[in-house]
C-alpha positions as CSV (number, residue, x, y, z in Angstrom):
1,X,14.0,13.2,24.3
2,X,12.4,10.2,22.5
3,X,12.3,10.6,18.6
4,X,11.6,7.5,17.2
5,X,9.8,7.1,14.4
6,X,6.9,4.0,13.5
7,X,8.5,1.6,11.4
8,X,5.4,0.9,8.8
9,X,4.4,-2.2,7.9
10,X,5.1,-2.9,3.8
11,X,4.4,-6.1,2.1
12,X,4.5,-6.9,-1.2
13,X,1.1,-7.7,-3.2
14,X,1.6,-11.3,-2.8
15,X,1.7,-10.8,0.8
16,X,-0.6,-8.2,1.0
17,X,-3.2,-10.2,-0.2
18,X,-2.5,-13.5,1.4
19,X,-2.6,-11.4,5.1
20,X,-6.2,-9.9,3.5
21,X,-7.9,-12.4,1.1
22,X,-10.6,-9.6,0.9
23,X,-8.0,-8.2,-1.7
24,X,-7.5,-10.0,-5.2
25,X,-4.3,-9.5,-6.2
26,X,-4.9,-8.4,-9.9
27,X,-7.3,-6.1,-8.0
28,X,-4.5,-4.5,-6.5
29,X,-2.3,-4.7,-9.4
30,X,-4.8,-2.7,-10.7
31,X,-4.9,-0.1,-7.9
32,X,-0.9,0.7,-8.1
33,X,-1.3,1.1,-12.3
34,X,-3.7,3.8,-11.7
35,X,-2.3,5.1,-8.7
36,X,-1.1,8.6,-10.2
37,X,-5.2,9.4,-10.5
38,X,-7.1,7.3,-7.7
39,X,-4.5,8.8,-5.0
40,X,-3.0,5.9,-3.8
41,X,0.5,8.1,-4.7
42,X,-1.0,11.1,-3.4
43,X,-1.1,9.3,0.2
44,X,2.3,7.9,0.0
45,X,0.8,4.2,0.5
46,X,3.0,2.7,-2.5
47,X,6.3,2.7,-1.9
48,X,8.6,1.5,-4.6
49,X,12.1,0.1,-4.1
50,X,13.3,-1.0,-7.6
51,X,11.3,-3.6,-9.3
52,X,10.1,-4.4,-5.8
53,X,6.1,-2.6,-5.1
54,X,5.6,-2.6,-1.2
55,X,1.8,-1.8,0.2
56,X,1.9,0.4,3.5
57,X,-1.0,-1.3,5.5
58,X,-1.7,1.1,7.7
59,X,-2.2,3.9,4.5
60,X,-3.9,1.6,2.4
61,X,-6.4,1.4,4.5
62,X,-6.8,5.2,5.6
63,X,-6.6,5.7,1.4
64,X,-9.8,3.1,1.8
65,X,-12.2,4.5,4.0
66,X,-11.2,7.7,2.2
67,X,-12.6,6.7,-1.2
């Protein structure tokens, strides 16, 4: 039996936005300071790894279209 798991892809804001320049990056500064009430923590798309805030593309996006 096959379990593996997706590997999701994280970048930081810088990258983030570079990959998407849709995306301001104080824009989505903003975002991750209110994420506790626009959901963004709710659907696990900001994952935090000390000082170091990673974006998971894939769930950004499904948070997106969600909104």
């Amino acid at each position: 039996m096959n379990n593996q798991q997706k590997i999701p892809s994280l970048y930081t804001v810088k990258q983030f936005c570079e990959k998407h320049p849709a995306f301001t990056h104080g824009g989505i500064r903003h975002h991750i300071f209110h994420a506790s009430t626009n959901g963004l923590d709710d659907m696990s798309v900001i994952v935090r790894n000390g000082r170091r805030v990673l974006i998971d593309e894939a769930a950004f996006f499904e948070w997106l279209m969600n909104q």
